[in-house]
N, CA, C and O of each residue as an XYZ file, in Angstrom:
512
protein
N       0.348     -1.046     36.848
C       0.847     -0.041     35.921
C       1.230      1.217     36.700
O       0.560      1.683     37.622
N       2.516      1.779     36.176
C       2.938      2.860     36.829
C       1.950      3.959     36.199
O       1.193      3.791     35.243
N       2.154      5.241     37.036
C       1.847      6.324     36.440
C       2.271      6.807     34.852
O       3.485      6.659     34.719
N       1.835      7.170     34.005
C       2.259      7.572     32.411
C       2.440      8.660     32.190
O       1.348      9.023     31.754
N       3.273      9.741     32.176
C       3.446     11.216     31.747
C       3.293     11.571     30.284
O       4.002     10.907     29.528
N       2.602     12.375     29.797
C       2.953     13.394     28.459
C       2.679     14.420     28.304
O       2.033     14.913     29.229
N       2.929     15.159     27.327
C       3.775     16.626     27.487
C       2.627     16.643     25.944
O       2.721     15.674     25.191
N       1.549     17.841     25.570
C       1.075     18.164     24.540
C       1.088     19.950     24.528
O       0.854     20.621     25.533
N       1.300     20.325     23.634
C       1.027     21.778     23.087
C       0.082     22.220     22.294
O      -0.652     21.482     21.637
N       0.035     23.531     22.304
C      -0.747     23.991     20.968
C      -0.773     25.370     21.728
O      -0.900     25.616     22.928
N      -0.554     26.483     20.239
C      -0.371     27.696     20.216
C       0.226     28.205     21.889
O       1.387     28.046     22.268
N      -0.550     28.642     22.461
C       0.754     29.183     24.296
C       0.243     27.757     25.234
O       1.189     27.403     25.936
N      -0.463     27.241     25.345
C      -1.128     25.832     26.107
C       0.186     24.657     26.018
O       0.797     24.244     25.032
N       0.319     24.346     27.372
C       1.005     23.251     27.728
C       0.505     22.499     28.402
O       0.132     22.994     29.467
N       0.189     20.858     28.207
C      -0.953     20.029     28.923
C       0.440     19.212     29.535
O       1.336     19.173     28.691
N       0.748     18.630     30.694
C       1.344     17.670     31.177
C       0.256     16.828     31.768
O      -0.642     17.215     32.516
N       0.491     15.513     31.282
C      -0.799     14.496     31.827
C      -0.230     13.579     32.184
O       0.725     13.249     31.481
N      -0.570     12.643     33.571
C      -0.666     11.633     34.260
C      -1.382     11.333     34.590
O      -2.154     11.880     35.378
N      -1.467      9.394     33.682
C      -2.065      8.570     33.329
C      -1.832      7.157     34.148
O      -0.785      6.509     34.125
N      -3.352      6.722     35.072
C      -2.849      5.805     35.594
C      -4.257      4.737     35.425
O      -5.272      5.232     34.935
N      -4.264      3.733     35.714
C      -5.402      2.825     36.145
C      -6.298      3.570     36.826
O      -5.985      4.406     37.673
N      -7.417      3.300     36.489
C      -8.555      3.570     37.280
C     -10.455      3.480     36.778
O     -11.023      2.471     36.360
N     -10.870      4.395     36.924
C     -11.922      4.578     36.586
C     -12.760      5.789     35.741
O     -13.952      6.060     35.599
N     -11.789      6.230     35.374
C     -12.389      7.177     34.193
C     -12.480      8.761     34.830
O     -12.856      9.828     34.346
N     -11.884      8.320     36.306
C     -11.736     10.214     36.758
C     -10.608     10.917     35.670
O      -9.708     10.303     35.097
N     -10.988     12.721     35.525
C      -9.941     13.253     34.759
C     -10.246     14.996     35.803
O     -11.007     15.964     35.820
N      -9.378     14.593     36.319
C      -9.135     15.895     36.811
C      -7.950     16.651     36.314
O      -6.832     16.173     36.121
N      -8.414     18.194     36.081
C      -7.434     19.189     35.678
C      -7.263     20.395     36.404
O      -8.143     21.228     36.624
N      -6.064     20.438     36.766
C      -5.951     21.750     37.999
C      -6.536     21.281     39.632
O      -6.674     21.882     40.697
N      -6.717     20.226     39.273
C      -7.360     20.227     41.219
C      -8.783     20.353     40.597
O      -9.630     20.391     41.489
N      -9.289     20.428     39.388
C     -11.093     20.152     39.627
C     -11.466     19.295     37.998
O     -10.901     19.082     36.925
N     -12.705     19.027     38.633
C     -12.952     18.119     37.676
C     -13.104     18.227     36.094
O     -13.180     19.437     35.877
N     -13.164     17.709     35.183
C     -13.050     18.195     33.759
C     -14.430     18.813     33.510
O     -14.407     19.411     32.435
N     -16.046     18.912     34.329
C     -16.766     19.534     33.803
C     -17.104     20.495     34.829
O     -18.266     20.878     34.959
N     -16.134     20.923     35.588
C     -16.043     22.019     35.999
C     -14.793     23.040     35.278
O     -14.937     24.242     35.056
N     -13.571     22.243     34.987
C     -12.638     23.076     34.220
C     -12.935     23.675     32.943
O     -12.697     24.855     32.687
N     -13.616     22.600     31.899
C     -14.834     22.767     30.734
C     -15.990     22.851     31.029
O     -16.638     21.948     31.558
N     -16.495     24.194     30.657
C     -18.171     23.748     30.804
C     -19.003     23.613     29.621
O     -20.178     23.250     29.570
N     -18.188     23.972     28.629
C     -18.607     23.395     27.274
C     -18.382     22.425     26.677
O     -17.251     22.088     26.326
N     -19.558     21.716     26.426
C     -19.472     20.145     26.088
C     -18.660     20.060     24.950
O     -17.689     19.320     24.796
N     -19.257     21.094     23.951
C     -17.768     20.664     22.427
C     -16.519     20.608     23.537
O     -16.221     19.435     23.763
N     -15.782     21.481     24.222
C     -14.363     20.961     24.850
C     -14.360     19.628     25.521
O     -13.457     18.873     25.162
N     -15.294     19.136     26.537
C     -15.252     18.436     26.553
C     -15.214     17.004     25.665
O     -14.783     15.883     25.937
N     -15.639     17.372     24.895
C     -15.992     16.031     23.317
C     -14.770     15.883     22.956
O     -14.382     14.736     22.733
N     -13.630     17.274     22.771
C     -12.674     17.247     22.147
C     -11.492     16.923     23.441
O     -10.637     16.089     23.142
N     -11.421     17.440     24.623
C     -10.432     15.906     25.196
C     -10.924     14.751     25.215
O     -10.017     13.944     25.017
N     -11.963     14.222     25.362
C     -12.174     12.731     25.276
C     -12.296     11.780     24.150
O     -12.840     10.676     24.130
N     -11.708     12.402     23.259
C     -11.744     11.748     21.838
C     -11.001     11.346     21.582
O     -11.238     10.931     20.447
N      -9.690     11.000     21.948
C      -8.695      9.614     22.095
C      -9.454      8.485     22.640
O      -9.499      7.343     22.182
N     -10.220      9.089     23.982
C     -10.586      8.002     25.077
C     -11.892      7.325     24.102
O     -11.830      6.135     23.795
N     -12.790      7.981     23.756
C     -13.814      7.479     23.059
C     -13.233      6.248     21.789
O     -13.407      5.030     21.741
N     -12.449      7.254     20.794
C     -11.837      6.252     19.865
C     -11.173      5.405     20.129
O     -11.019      4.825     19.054
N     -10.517      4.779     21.016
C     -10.385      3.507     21.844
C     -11.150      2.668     22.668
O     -10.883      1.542     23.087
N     -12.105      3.350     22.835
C     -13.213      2.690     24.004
C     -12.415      2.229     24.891
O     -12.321      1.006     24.993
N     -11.513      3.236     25.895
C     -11.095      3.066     27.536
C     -11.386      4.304     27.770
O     -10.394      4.927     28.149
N     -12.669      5.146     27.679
C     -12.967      5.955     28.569
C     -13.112      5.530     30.628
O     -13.173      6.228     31.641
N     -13.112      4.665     30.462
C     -13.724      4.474     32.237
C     -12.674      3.334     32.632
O     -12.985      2.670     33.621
N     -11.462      3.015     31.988
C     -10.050      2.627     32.144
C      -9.390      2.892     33.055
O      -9.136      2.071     33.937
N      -8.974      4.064     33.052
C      -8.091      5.096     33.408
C      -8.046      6.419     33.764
O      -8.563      7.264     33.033
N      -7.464      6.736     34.857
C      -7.480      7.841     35.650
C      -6.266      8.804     35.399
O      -5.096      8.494     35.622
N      -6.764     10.220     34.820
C      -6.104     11.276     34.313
C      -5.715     12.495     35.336
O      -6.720     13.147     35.619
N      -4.967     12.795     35.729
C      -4.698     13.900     36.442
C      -3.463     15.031     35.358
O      -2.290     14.886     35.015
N      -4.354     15.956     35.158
C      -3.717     16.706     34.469
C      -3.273     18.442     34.915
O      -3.990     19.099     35.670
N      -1.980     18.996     34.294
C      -1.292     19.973     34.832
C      -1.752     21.091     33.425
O      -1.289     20.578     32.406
N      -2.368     22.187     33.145
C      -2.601     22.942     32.256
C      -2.180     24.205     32.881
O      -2.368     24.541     34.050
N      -1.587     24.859     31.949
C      -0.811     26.109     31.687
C      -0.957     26.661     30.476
O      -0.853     25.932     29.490
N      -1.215     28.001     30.333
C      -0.978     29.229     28.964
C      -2.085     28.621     28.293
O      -2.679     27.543     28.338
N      -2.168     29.964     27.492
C      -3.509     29.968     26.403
C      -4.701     30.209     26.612
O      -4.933     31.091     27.438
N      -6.043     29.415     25.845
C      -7.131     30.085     25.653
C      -7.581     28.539     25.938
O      -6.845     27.555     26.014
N      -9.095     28.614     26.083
C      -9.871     27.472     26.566
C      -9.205     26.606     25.162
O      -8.313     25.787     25.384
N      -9.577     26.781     24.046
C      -9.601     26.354     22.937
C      -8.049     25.269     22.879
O      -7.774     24.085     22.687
N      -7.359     26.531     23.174
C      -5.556     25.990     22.665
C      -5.569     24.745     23.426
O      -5.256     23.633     23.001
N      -6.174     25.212     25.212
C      -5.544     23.977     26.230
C      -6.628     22.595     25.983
O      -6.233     21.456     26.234
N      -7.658     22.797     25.599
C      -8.407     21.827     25.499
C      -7.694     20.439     24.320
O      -7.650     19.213     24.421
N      -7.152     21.580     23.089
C      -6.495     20.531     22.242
C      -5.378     20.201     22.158
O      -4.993     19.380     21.326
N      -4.256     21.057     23.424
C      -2.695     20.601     24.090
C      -3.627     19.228     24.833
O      -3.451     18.159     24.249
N      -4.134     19.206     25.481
C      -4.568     17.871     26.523
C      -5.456     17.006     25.608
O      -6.010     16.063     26.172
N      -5.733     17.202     24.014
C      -5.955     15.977     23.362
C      -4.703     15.148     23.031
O      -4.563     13.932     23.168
N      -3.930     15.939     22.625
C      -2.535     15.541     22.030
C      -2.107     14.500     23.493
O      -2.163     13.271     23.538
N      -1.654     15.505     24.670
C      -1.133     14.608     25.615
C      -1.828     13.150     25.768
O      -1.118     12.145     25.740
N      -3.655     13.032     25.977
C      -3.809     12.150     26.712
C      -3.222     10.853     25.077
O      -2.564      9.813     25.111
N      -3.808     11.542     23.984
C      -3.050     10.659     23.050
C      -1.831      9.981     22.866
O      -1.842      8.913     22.254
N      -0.876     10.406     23.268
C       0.723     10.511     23.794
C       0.685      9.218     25.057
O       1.273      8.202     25.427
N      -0.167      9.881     25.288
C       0.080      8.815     27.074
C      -0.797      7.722     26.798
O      -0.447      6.951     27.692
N      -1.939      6.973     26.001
C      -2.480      6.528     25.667
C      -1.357      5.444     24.609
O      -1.357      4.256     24.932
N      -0.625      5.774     23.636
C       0.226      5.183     22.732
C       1.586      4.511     23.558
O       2.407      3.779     23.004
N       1.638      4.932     25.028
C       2.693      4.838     25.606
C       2.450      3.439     26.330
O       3.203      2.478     26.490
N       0.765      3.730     26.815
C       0.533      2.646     27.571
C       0.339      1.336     26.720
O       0.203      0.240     27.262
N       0.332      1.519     25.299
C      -0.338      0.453     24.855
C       0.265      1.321     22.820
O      -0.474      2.055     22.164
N       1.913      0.806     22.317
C       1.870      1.239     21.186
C       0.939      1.007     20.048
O       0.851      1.937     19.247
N       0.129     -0.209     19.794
C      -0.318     -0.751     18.968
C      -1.996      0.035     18.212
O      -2.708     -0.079     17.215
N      -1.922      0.743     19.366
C      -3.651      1.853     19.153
C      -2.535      3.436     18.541
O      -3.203      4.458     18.390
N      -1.493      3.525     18.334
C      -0.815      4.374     17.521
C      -1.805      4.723     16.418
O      -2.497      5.741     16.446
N      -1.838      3.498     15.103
C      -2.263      3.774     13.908
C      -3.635      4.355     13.617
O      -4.085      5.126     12.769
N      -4.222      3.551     14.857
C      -5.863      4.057     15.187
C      -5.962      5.850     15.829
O      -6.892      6.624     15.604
N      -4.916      6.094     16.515
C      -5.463      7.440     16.715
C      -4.301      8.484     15.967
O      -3.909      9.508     16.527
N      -3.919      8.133     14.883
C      -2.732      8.895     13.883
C      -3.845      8.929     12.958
O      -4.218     10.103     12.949
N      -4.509      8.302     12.239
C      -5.678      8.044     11.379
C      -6.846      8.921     11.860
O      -7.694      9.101     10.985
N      -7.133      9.608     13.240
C      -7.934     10.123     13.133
C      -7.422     11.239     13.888
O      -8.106     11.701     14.802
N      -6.270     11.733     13.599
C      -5.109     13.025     13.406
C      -5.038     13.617     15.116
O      -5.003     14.813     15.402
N      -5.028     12.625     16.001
C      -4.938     13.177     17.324
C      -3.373     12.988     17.928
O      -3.038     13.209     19.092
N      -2.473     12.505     16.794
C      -1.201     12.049     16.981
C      -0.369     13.742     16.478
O       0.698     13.989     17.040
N      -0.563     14.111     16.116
C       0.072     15.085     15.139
C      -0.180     17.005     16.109
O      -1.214     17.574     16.461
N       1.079     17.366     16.202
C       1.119     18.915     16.628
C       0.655     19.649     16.118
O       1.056     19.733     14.957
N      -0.116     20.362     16.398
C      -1.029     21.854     14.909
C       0.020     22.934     15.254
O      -0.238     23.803     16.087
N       1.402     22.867     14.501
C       1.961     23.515     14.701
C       1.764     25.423     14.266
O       2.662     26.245     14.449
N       0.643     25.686     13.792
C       0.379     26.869     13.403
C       0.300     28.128     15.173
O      -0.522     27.858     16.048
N       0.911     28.900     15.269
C       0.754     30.024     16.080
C       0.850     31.288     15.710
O       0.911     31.606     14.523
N       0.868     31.968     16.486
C       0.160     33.414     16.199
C       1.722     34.057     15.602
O       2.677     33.771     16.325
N       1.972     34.726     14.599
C       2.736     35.366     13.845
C       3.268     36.507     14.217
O       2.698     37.536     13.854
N       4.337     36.586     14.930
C       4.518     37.875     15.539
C       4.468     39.031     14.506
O       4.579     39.027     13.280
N       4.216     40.250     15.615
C       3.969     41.959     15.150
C       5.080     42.134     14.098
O       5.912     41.278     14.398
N       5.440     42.688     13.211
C       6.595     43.693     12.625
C       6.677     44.853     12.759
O       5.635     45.449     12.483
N       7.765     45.652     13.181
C       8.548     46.568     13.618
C       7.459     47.919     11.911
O       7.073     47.597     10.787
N       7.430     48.637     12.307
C       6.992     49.740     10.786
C       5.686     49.350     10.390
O       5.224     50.074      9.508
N       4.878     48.339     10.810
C       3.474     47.818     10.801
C       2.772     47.948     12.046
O       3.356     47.947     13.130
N       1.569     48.058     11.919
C       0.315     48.277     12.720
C       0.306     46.373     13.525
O      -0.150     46.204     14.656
N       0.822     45.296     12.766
C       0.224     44.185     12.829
C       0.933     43.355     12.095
O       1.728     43.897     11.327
N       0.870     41.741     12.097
C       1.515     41.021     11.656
C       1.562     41.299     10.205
O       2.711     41.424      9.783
N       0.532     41.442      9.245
C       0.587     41.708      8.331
C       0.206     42.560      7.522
O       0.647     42.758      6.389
N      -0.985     43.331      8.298
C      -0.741     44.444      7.976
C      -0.451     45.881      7.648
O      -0.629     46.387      8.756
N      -0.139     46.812      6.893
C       0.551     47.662      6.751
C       0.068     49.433      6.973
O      -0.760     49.984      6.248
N       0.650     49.980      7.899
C       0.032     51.278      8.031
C      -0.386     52.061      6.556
O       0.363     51.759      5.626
N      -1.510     53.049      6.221
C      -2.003     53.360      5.382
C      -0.965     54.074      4.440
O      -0.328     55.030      4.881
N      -0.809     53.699      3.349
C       0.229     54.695      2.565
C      -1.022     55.787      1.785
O      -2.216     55.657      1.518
N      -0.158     56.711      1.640
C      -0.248     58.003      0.743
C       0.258     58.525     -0.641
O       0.815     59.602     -0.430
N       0.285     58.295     -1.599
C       0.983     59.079     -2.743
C       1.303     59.984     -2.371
O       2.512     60.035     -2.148
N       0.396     61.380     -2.034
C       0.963     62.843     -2.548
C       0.710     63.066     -0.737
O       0.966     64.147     -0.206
C-alpha cells in the first residue's frame, strides 16, 4: 500500500495526514502524539476513527498540523485520519458517518462589525 493523504479542518486548524502500513506509530510535527497531546480527552478524540474500526496498531500516521487551538487541531486530524481511513478501505464509510467523524463542523468564529465592540455585540446606547 502506497502512502494515503487527507486534508481535515476545523475553525483556523489544518491537519494533512499520511497514512501508511505499519504499526500504530502517529506522529505529529516530528513528535509523538503523547507528546504533541498531553491530554488524554485529545488524545481519545484523534483515535476514534482508529478505535471504531479496530486498526489502531494497522497503520502508521505521520501527520502535518497548522493554525488554531489544541481543541480545533485535535478534531481537523479526526476528520483527516477519517478521510484517509475511507480512502484506504470505502466500505467502513457508513460505520464512521454514523458516528459523525465523516462530516466538517463547519461553525467558526464570526467576524467583528465595523460600529460594534464585537461580533454581536453592541456599544452601550443612551436615550438622553
Amino acid at each position: 500500500m502506497d502512502r494515503i493523504n487527507a486534508i481535515g479542518r476545523r475553525k483556523a486548524a489544518v491537519a494533512r495526514v499520511y497514512l501508511s502500513e505499519g504499526n500504530g506509530n502517529i506522529i505529529i510535527n516530528k513528535r509523538p502524539l503523547d507528546v504533541y497531546f498531553p491530554s488524554s480527552i485529545l488524545q481519545y478524540v484523534v483515535l476514534q476513527p482508529l478505535n471504531t474500526l479496530n486498526v489502531a496498531d494497522k497503520y502508521d500516521i505521520m501527520v502535518h498540523l497548522d493554525g488554531g487551538g489544541y481543541k480545533g487541531q485535535a478534531e481537523a486530524l479526526r476528520l483527516a485520519i477519517a478521510r484517509a481511513l475511507v480512502k484506504v478501505n470505502p466500505e467502513d464509510k457508513s460505520a464512521l458517518r454514523a458516528e459523525g467523524f465523516m462530516t466538517r463542523d463547519a461553525r467558526s468564529v464570526e467576524r467583528k462589525k465595523p460600529g460594534q465592540p464585537k461580533a454581536r455585540k453592541r456599544f452601550q446606547f443612551s436615550k438622553r
